[in-house]
C-alpha positions in Angstrom: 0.0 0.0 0.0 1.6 3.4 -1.2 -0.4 5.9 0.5 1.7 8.7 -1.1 -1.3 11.1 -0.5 -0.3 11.5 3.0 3.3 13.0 1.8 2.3 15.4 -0.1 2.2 18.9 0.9 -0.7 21.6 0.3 1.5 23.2 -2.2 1.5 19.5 -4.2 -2.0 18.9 -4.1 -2.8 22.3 -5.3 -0.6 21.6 -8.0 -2.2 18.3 -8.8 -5.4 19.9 -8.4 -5.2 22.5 -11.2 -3.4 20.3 -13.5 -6.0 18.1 -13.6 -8.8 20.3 -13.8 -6.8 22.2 -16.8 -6.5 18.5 -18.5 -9.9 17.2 -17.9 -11.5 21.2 -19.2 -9.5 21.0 -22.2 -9.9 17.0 -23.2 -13.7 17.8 -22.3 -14.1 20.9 -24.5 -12.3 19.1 -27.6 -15.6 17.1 -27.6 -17.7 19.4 -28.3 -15.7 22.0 -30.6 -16.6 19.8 -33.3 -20.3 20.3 -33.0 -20.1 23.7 -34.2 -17.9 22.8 -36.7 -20.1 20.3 -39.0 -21.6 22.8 -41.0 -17.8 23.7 -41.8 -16.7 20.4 -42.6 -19.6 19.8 -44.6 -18.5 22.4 -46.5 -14.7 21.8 -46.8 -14.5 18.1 -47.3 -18.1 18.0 -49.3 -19.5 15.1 -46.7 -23.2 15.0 -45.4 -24.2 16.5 -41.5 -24.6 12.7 -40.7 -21.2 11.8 -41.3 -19.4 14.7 -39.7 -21.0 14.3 -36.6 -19.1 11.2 -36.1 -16.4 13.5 -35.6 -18.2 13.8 -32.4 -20.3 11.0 -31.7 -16.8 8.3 -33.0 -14.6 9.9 -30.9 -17.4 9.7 -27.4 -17.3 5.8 -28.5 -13.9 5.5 -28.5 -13.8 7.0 -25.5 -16.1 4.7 -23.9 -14.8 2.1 -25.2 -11.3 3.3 -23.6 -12.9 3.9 -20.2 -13.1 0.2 -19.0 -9.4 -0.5 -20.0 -8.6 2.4 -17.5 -9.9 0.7 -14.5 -6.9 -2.1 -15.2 -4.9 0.7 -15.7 -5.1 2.6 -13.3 -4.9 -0.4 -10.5 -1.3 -1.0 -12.1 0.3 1.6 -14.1 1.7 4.9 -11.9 -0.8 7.6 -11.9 2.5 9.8 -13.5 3.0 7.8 -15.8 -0.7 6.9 -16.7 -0.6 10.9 -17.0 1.4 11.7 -19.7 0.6 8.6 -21.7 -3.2 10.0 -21.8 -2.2 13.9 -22.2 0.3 12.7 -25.3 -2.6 10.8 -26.5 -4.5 13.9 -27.0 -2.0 16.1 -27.9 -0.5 14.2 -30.4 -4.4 13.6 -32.0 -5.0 17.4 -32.1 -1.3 17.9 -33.6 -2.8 15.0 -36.5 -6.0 16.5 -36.7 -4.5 19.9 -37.3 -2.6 18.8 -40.7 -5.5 16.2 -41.8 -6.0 17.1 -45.5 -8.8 14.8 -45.9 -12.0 13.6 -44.0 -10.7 9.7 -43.1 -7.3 11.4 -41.5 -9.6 14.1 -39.7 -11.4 11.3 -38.1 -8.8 9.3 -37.4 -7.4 12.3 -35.5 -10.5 12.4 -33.5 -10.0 9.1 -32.6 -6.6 9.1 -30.9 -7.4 12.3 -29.1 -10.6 10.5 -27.3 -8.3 7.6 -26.3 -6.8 10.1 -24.5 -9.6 12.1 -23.0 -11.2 8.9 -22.1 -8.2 7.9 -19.9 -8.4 10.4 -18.0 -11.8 11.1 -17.3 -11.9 8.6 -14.3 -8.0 8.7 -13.3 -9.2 12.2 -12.7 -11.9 11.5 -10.4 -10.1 8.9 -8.4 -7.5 10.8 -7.6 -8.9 13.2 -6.5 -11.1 11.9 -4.3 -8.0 10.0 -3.1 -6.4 13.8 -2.5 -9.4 14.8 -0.2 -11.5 14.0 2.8 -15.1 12.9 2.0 -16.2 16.1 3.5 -15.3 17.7 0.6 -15.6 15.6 -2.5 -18.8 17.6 -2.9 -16.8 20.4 -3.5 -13.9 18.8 -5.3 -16.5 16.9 -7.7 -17.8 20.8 -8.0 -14.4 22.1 -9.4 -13.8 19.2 -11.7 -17.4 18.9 -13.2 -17.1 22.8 -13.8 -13.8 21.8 -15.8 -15.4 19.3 -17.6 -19.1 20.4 -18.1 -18.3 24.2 -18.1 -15.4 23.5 -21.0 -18.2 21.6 -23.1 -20.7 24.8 -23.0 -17.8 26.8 -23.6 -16.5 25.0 -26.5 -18.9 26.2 -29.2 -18.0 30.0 -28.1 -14.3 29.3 -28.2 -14.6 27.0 -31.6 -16.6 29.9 -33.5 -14.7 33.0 -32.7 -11.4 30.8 -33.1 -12.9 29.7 -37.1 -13.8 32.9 -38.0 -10.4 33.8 -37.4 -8.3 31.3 -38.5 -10.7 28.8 -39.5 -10.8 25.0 -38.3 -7.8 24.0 -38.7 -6.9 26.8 -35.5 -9.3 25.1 -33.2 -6.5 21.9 -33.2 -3.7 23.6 -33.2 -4.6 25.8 -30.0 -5.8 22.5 -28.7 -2.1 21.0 -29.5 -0.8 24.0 -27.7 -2.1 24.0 -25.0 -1.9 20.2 -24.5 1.7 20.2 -24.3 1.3 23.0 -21.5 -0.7 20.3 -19.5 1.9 17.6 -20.6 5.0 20.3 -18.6 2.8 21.1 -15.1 2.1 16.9 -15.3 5.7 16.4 -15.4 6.1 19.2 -12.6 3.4 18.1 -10.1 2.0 14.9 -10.5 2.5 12.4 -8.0 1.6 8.7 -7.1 -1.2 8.3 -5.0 -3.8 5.4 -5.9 -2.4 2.0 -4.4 -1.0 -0.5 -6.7 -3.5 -3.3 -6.9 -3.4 -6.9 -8.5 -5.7 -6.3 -11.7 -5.7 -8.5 -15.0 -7.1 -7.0 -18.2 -9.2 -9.7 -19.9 -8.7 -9.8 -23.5 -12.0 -11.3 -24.6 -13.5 -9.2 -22.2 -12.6 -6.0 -23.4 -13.2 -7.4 -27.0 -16.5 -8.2 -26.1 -17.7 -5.2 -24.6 -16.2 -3.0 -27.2 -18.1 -4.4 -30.3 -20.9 -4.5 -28.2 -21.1 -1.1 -28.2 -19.7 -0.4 -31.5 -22.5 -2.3 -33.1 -25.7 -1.0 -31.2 -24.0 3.1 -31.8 -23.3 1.8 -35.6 -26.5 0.6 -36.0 -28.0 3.5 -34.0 -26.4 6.0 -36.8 -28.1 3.5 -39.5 -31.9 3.8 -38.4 -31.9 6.8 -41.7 -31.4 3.8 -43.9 -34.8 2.0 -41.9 -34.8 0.0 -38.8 -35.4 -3.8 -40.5 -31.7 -4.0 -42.2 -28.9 -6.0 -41.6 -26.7 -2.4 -41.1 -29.4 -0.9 -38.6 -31.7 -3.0 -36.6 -29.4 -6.3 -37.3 -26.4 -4.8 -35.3 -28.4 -3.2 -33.1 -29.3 -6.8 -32.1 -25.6 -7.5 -32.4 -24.9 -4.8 -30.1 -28.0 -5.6 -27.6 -26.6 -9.2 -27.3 -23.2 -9.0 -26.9 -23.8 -6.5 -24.3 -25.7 -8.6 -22.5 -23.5 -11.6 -22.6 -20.7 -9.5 -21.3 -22.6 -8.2 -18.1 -23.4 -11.7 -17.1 -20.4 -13.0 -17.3 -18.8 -10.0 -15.3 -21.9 -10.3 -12.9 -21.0 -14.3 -12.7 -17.0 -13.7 -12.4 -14.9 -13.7 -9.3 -12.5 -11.1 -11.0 -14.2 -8.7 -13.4 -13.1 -6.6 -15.8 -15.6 -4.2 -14.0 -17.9 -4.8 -10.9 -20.9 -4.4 -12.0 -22.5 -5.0 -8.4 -22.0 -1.6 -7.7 -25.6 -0.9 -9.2 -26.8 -2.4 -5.9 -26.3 1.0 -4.6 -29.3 2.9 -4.7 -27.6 6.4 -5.2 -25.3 4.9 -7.8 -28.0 3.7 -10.1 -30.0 6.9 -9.6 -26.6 8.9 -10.4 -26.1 6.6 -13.4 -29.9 7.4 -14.8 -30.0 10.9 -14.4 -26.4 11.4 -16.0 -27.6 9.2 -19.1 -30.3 11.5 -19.7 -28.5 15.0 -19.1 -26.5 13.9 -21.6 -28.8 12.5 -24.4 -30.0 16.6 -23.8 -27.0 18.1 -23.1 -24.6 16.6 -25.7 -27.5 16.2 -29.0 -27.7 19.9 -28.3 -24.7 20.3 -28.9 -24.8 19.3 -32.0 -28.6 20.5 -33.4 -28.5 24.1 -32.1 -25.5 24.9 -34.2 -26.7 23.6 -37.2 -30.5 25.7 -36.3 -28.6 28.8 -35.4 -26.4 28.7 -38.7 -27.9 26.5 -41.2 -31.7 27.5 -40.4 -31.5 31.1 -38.9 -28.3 32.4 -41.2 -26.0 33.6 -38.2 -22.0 33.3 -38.6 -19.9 31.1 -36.2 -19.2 34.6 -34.0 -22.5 35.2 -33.7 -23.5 31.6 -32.0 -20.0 31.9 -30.3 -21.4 35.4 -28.8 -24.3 33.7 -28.0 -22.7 30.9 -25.7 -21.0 33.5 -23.6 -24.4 34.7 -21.5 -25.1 30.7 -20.5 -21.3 29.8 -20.3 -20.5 32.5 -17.7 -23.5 31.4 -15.9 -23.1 27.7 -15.8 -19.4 28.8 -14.6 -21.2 30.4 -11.4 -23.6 27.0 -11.1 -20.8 24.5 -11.2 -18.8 26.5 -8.1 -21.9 26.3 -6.0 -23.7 23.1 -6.9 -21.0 21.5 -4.7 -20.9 23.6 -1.7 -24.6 23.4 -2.1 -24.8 19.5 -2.4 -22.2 19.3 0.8 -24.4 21.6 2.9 -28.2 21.1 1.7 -27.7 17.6 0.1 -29.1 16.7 -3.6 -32.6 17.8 -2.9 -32.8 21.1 -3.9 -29.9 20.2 -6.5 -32.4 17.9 -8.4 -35.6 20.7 -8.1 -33.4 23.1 -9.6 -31.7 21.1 -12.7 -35.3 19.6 -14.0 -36.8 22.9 -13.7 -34.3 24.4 -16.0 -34.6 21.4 -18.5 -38.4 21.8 -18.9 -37.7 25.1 -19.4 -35.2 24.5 -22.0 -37.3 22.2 -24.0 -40.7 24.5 -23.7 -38.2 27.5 -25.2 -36.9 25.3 -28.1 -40.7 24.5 -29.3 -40.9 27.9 -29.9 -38.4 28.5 -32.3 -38.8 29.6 -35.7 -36.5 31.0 -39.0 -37.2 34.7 -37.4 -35.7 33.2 -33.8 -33.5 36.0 -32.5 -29.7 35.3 -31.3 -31.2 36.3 -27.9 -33.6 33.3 -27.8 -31.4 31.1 -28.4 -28.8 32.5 -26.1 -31.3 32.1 -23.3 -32.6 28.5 -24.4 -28.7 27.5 -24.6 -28.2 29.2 -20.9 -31.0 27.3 -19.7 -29.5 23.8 -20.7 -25.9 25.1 -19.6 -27.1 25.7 -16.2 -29.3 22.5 -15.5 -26.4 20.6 -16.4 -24.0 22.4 -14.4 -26.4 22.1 -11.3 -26.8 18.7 -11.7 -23.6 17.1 -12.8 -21.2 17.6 -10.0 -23.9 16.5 -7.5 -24.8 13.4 -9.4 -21.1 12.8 -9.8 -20.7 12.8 -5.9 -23.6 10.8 -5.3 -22.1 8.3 -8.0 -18.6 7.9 -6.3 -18.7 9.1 -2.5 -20.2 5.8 -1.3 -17.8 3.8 -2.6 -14.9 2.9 -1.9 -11.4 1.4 -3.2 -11.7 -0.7 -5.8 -15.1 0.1 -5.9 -14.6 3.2 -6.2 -12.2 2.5 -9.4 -14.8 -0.1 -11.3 -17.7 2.2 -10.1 -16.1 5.4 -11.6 -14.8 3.5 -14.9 -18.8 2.3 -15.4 -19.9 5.5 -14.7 -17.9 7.4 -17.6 -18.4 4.8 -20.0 -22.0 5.0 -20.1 -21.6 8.8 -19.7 -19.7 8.3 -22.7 -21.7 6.1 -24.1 -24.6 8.0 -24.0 -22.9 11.1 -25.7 -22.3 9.2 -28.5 -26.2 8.0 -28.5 -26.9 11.9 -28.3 -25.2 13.1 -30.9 -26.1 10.3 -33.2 -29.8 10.0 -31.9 -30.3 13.9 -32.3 -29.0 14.2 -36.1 -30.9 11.0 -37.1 -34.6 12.8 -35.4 -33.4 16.0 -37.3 -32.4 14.2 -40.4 -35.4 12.0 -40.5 -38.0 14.4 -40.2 -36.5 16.5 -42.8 -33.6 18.8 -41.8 -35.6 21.8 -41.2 -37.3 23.6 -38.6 -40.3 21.1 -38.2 -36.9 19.0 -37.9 -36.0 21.0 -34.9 -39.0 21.0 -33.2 -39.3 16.9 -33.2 -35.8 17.0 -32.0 -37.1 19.2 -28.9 -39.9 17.4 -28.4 -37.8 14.1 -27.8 -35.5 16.6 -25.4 -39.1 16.9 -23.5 -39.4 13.3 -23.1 -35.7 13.0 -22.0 -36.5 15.8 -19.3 -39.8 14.2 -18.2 -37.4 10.7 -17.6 -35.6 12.7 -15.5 -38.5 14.2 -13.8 -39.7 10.9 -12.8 -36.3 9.2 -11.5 -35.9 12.1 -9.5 -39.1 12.0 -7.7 -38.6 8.1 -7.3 -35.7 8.7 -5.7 -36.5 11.6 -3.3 -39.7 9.5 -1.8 -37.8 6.3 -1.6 -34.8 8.8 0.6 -37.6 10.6 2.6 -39.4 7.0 3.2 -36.4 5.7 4.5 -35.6 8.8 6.8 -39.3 7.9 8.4 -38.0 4.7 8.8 -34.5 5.6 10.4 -36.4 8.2 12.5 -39.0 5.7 13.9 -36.6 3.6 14.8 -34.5 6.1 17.0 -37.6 7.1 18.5 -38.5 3.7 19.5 -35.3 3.2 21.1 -35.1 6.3 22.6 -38.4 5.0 24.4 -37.5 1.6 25.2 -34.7 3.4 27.3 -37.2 6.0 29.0 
């Protein structure tokens, strides 16, 4: 057992701290750039909106796919070392993606830099909430879900002033940049602090689950083509299946590739549902308002960038108080809050038309900004707090991957609604009304979960009482 975490001074885990923040905002916000960027590459390399967006929705994939082959990882590589592997990862895909000169290179580009990203999506969380006490992981899961969530809301602002400017290829090379500045301050303050645990990564395993989801995402993006097709529905079957097979054999194993017994935990399935569905919102947004706002409504990339800034600022100021909140007043008010916003969000984007303003959709964009930053760090906490080392480390690798997972879904789920129901602004509305359904999923888990916490407070508090008596 290292327990290196108690050596290191104040000054270390500060430094730690902000490195990892700085590498989990800028991995984070390279998944999103791209969203406001399909119109452009539409244009430049003469492809169709559907397959740009696996620009996006490919490199979530890959980093889900990656996610599980981090929780071997991180049991037996040093986190140092597991650092700058990941950062170089990305770096060195944003350095490719930079001088791609055709659409195959581009996404092959996006690929290696999600390898990266989706390493270090849970080596980020484990460590630090190895660094800290569990009195503040509320707090700590606040900071790094700002990182991470605030970096995707401000990616389409940063990507279309950045474009206008030097056009796409700048987005990747500031990306490359200011990888390598991550890359120095990991060489200069990263330390060891996970133990070193006996871990085997199981080929078939990792085989398994990876063309599991390969083929349901695949077959997802193929529904356009009609759902009773070998390409569509037949891997979605594929995908369905193999999945399956590969959760009961972990569930059945007495050394998984990933413990999936940690969805026995109440607050860790509830965590799980609720991030699925901010998501499916939060990253298909991403992709359809750009295309509304541009390709629909005729605004340039600076004026959607302008428009970000109002509901980027303020999901800045939600993500540094959803965690002091969620330490002090618990998830209630958290979860009142977030679905609030979401309803609001999807009742807004009904509304829109050709003649939308840049001010409606700045507010419709804040309002889906926000409830994600209320809601994510929270959830994030809820996830991971109860659990705890190796636990901890399966629990955290499931709950990125499907995170991750459901990205992908998003993004490919959202342009197939739009692109099915005709790629215009009856297009958009179907696409909100699905967001609506999403929202009222959420709506319902959350009140599930709030009854079944304040039945079991009853319980806990009629039972103190009853002893409290039988003293008397």
């Amino acid at each position: 057992m290292m327990n290196n975490e108690k050596n290191i001074s104040d000054l270390q885990r500060t430094g730690i701290l902000i490195t990892l923040l700085a590498a989990a905002f800028i991995t984070s916000m390279s998944t999103t750039v791209t969203g406001n960027m399909i119109p452009n590459f539409t244009a430049f390399f003469g492809v169709s909106s559907t397959l740009a967006q696996w620009l996006t929705s490919g490199a979530t994939l890959i980093s889900g796919i990656t996610i599980p082959i981090t929780a071997f990882l991180i049991k037996r590589v040093p986190n140092k070392v597991y650092f700058f592997f990941a950062m170089t990862a990305f770096t060195a895909g944003s350095l490719a993606a930079f001088l791609a000169f055709n659409f195959p290179m581009l996404l092959i580009s996006r690929l290696v830099q999600a390898v990266g990203c989706g390493m270090l999506l849970s080596f980020a969380q484990i460590v630090l909430l190895k660094l800290y006490p569990k009195e503040k992981h509320g707090t700590i899961m606040a900071a790094y879900s700002m990182s991470a969530m605030v970096s995707s809301v401000v990616g389409p602002t940063y990507a279309g002033l950045i474009m206008d400017t030097f056009g796409w290829q700048g987005v990747f090379v500031s990306l490359f940049i200011i990888g390598i500045l991550i890359i120095v301050g990991g060489i200069i303050f990263m330390k060891n602090v996970t133990d070193k645990e006996p871990a085997e990564l199981n080929v078939p395993y990792v085989a398994l689950s990876s063309m599991g989801f390969a083929a349901f995402l695949i077959g997802v993006s193929n529904v356009s083509g009609g759902l009773f097709t070998l390409k569509s529905g037949g891997l979605i079957l594929v995908g369905i299946t193999l999945l399956t097979v590969f959760s009961v054999l972990q569930l059945k194993s007495d050394n998984p590739m990933l413990n999936l017994r940690v969805f026995k935990y109440p607050s860790f399935r509830i965590a799980v549902i609720l991030s699925l569905c901010m998501y499916l919102i939060s990253m298909g947004n991403a992709m359809v308002l750009p295309i509304f706002t541009k390709s629909l409504c005729g605004f340039s990339d600076t004026a959607y960038g302008l428009a970000t800034i109002f509901g980027s600022l303020l999901a800045v100021a939600a993500a540094l108080y959803a965690g002091k909140l969620y330490d002090k007043m618990g998830i209630k008010p958290m979860f009142i809050a977030g679905t609030t916003l979401f309803a609001s969000f999807t009742i807004l984007g009904l509304f829109f038309s050709q003649n939308t303003s840049i001010i409606h959709i700045a507010i419709v964009f804040a309002c889906q900004s926000v409830a994600m930053s209320t809601l994510n760090s929270p959830t994030t906490a809820m996830a991971l707090s109860g659990l705890e080392g190796r636990e901890r480390v399966d629990g955290s690798a499931i709950f990125n991957t499907l995170r991750q997972i459901s990205s992908s879904l998003a993004s490919t789920l959202s342009v197939l609604i739009f692109t099915l129901t005709g790629s215009n602004l009856t297009a958009v509305h179907s696409v909100y009304i699905y967001y609506g359904l999403v929202t009222i999923a959420i709506a319902v888990a959350v009140t599930l979960y709030l009854k079944s916490q304040d039945k079991k407070c009853q319980i806990n508090n009629s039972g103190s009482h009853q002893q409290i008596n039988h003293r008397e």
